[in-house]
N, C-alpha and C positions, 0 to 999 in steps of 0.2 A: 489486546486490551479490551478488558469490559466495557463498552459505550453504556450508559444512564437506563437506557429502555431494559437493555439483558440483564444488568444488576441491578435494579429495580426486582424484576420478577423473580431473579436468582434466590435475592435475598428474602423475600416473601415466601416462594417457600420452606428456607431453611430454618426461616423463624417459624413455620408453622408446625414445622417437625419438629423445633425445639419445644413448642407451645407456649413458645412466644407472640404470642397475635396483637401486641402493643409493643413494639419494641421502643425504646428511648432512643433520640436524636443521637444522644451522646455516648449510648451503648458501642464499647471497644467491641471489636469481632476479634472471640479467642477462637481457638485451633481449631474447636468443635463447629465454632461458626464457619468459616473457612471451607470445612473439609464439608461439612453440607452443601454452602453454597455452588463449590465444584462438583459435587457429586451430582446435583441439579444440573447442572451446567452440561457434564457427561452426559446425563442423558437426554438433554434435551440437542444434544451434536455436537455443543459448541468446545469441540477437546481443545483448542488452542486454549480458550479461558479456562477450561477444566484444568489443564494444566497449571495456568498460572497459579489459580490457587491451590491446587497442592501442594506447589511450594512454599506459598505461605503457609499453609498448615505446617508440613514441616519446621517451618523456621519456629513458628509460635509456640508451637509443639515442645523445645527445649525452653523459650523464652517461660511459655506459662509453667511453669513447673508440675508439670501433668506427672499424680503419681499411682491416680486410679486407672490400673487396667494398663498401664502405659504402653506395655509391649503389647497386647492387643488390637490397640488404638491404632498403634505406627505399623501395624502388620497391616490394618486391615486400607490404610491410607497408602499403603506399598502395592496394595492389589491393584486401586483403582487407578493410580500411575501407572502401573505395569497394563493396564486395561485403555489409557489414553496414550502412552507410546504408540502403544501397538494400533490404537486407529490412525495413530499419527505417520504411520509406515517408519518407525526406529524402535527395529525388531532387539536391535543392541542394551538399550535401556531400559527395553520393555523387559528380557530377559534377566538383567539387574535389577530389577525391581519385583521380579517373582521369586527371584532370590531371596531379596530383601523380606519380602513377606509372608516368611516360614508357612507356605502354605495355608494361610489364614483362609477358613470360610464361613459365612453368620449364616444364619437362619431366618434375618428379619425382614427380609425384604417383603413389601407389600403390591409390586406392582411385577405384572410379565416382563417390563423392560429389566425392572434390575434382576427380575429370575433370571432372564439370558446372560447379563452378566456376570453371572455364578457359572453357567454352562460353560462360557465363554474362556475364561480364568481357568475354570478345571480341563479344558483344552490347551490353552494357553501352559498349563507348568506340565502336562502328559507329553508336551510336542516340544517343551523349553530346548531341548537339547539340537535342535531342527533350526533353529533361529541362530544358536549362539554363535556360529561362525559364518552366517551369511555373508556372504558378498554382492559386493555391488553388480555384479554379471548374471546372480543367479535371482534375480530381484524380477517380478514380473515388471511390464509398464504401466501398471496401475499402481504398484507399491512404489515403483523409483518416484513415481508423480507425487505420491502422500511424502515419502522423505523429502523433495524439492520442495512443496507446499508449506510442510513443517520449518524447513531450513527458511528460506525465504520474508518468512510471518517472523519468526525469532529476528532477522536482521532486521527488520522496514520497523519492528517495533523500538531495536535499538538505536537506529537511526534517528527516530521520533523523539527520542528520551535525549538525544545529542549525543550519543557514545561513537567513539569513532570506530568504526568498524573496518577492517583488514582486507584488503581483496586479495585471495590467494593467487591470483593470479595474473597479478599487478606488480610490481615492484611500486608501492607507494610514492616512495621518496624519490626515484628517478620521474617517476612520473611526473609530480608535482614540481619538481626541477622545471621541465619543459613548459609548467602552465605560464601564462604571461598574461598584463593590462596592456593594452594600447588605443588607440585612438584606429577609426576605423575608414579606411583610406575610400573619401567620397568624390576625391579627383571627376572622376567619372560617371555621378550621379547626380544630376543636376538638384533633384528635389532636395540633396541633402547636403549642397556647397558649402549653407549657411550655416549647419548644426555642427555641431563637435558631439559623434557618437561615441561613448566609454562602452569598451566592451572587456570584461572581464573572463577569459576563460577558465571553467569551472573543473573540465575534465578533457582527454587527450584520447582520441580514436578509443570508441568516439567522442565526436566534440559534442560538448554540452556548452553551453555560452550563455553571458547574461548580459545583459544592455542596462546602465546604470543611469538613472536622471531622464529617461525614454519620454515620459508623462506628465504635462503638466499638468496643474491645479484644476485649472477649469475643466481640462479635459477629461478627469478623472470624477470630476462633480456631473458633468452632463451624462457620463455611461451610466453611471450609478441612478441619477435622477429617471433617466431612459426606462435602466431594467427597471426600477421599482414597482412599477406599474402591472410589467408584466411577470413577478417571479413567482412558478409552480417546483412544486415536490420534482426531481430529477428522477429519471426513472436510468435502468442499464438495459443492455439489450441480450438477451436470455439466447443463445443457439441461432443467432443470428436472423431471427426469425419474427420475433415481439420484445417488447419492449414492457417490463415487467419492474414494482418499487422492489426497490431492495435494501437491507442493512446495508450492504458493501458500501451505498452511496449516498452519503446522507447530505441534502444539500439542495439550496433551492434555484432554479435559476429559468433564463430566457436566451431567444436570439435576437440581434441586432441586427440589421442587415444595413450594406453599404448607405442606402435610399434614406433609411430613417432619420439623418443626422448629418449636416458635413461633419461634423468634428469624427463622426463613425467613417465617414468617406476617406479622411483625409489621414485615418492613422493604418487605415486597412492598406492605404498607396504608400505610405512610409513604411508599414512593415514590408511591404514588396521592396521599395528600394531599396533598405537596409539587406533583407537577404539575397536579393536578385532575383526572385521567385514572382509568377502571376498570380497576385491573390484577389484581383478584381473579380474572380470566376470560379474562385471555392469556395468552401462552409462561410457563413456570416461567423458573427463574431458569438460565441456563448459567455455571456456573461453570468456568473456562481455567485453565489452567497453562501458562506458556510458561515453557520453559528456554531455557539459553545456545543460543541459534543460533534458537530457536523467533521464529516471525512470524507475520504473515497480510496479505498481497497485497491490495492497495486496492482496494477493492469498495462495492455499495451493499446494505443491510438488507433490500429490499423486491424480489419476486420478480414477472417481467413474460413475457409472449407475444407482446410487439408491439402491443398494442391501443390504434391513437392515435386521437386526435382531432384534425387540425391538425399543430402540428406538441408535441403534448400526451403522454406518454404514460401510461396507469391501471394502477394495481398492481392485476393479476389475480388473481396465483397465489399471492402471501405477501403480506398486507396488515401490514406492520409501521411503524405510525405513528409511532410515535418510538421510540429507543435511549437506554437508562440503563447506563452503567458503570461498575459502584464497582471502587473500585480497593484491593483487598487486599493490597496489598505495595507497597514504595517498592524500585524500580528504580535501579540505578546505573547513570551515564550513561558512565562508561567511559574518562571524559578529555575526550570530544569532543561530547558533548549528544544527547542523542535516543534511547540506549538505552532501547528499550522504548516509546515516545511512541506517541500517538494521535495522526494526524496525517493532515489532510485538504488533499488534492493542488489543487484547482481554487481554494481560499481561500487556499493558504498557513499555515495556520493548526498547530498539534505543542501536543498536549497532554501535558507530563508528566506519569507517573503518579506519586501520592502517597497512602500509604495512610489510608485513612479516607474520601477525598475523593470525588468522584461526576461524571461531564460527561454533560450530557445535550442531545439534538437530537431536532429532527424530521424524518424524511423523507420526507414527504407535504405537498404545500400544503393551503391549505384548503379548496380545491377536490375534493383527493383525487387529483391527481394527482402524479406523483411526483418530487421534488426531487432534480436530477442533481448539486449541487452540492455533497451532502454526503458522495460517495464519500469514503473511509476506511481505514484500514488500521495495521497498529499494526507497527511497527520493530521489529527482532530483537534481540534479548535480548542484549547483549554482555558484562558480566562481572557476576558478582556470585550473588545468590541468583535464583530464579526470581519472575518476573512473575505474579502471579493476580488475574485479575478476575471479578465476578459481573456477565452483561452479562442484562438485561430488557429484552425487546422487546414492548412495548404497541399491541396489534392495531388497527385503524382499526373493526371493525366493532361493537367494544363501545362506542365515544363517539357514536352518532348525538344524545345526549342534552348531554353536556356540550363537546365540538366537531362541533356539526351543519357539512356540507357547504355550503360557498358559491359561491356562479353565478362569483366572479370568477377565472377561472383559475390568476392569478400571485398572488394573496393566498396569505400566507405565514401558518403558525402559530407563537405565540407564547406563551412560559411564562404 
């Protein structure tokens, strides 16, 4: 998806190459507008959008009833899809699409960047024949990365949108069979005799879990009142090394720490009791604000250098054993589902947020090493009031005592 900032500039300069330099509010974007604004898009890197709208060109393409030039036009809109595949490592589509565009080449480009992709292209259909039966074996690890990247971005977006998405390799239905509500047996937790915990399981090894009614009013009024004060631009951390803004993570936020607040003290000891976990002794609580357009790029909790084992790999550098995220505000979904969702790309899985409520995972097996499957990311904010959540991340190196490390590699933890 385009975020406001990239189609803002996209569109400026497609209107400038139209010589359009006043466009109207209410000017419809036809095919020709489209195919500009992605061609911008391409080169300025962003192939996932570039993509997007080339297929809206496409679509419009039949819609407008385009009759000047028209096999031209779709040749030359066929190159620059066959030119975004292929940075997108889907060498399959890219090659259907140089099909598609009878070898189409202009002459007008004004800049080095789109002269390369003239070079680019006439390599691309000199070598078509090299791609068209690739396989997944013969794919370097740089390319299989851009197809997971590609594949990946396509689902976390349809996620977002509410579409339900298929895990191949899941059996859905059995699955969802096994998921269950219950009530969360506090026999033996004294802090939480009193409460009746609703816990909703979301998803089955691994578990993903969501704790319903978690938060009350005031409680939810004092974090907020808290972070206001102090909330900056969130930054992500670059090669594990700095800590750098970025698109990926748009969003403003602070720390909490136990000290600043009881009501901070007192929900940081109920989330330990709840899980059985010592969170008196890891990360404070990060409390976010996402506004309208705010997001954050599917990612995983736990910070790594490569240190495998097999084909294993151990959280080095951030050991964050599992993720707690209350959710502070009920997000409006916008018409279409998904504004604002938690949503993880490799299960299929979009958590709504709902205020009060809570989802929590682990991303560590039991072994300690690190669970790739529960990368994550949370959808852009689309209308309404802004999203805040208080997200806690509970260290691995405080539970040696209440989840000691097990020899079996793929054993999973569990609430």
């Amino acid at each position: 998806m385009l975020f406001k900032s990239e189609l803002a500039k996209h569109m400026a300069l497609a209107y400038y190459r139209l010589g359009d330099h006043n466009p109207s509010d209410t000017h419809r974007l036809t095919a020709a507008d489209c195919y500009l604004i992605g061609k911008q898009a391409l080169i300025a890197g962003h192939n996932q959008s570039a993509k997007q709208w080339f297929d809206e060109t496409i679509k419009r393409t039949v819609n407008d009833n385009i009759t000047d030039n028209k096999l031209f036009f779709e040749s030359i809109v066929a190159k620059h899809m066959a030119l975004t595949y292929y940075r997108l490592g889907d060498y399959n589509q890219s090659v259907h699409y140089i099909n598609e565009s009878n070898n189409a080449l202009v002459n007008d480009y004004q800049s080095d960047t789109e002269f390369q992709f003239n070079k680019l292209f006439v390599e691309l259909m000199t070598n078509s024949y090299l791609f068209s039966n690739i396989s997944t074996n013969q794919l370097s690890e740089k390319q299989r990365q851009q197809q997971q990247t590609s594949r990946l971005n396509d689902i976390s977006q349809q996620l977002c949108r509410g579409v339900v998405v298929v895990n191949k390799h899941r059996n859905r239905t059995v699955m969802e069979s096994r998921l269950k509500c219950h009530y969360l047996d506090t026999t033996n937790r004294p802090l939480l005799r009193l409460i009746r915990v609703k816990v909703e399981q979301l998803y089955d090894k691994p578990d993903i879990v969501m704790f319903h009614d978690i938060h009350g009013r005031r409680e939810i009024a004092v974090m907020k009142q808290l972070a206001n004060k102090r909330l900056t631009r969130l930054k992500i951390r670059r090669n594990n090394t700095e800590n750098i803004v970025s698109d990926i993570r748009i969003a403003e936020g602070c720390w909490l720490k136990d000290t600043d607040h009881p009501v901070v003290d007192r929900l940081s000891k109920r989330i330990g009791a709840i899980t059985g976990l010592d969170t008196c002794r890891g990360d404070s609580f990060n409390v976010i604000k996402y506004r309208i357009g705010g997001h954050y790029r599917y990612h995983n909790d736990v910070g790594y250098s490569g240190q495998r084992l097999g084909r294993e790999t151990y959280a080095n550098t951030i050991n964050r054993m599992a993720t707690w995220i209350s959710y502070l505000s009920d997000v409006q979904s916008g018409g279409g589902g998904g504004g604002g969702a938690t949503v993880f790309p490799k299960l299929g899985v979009r958590v709504e947020p709902r205020q009060g409520s809570a989802v929590f995972w682990y991303n560590l097996k039991s072994s300690g090493y690190i669970d790739f499957d529960m990368l994550h990311g949370g959808c852009p904010v689309l209308v309404g009031p802004a999203k805040w959540i208080a997200t806690k991340w509970i260290d691995y190196e405080e539970q040696a005592f209440r989840k000691p490390c097990l020899l079996d590699r793929q054993s999973l933890n569990y609430l």
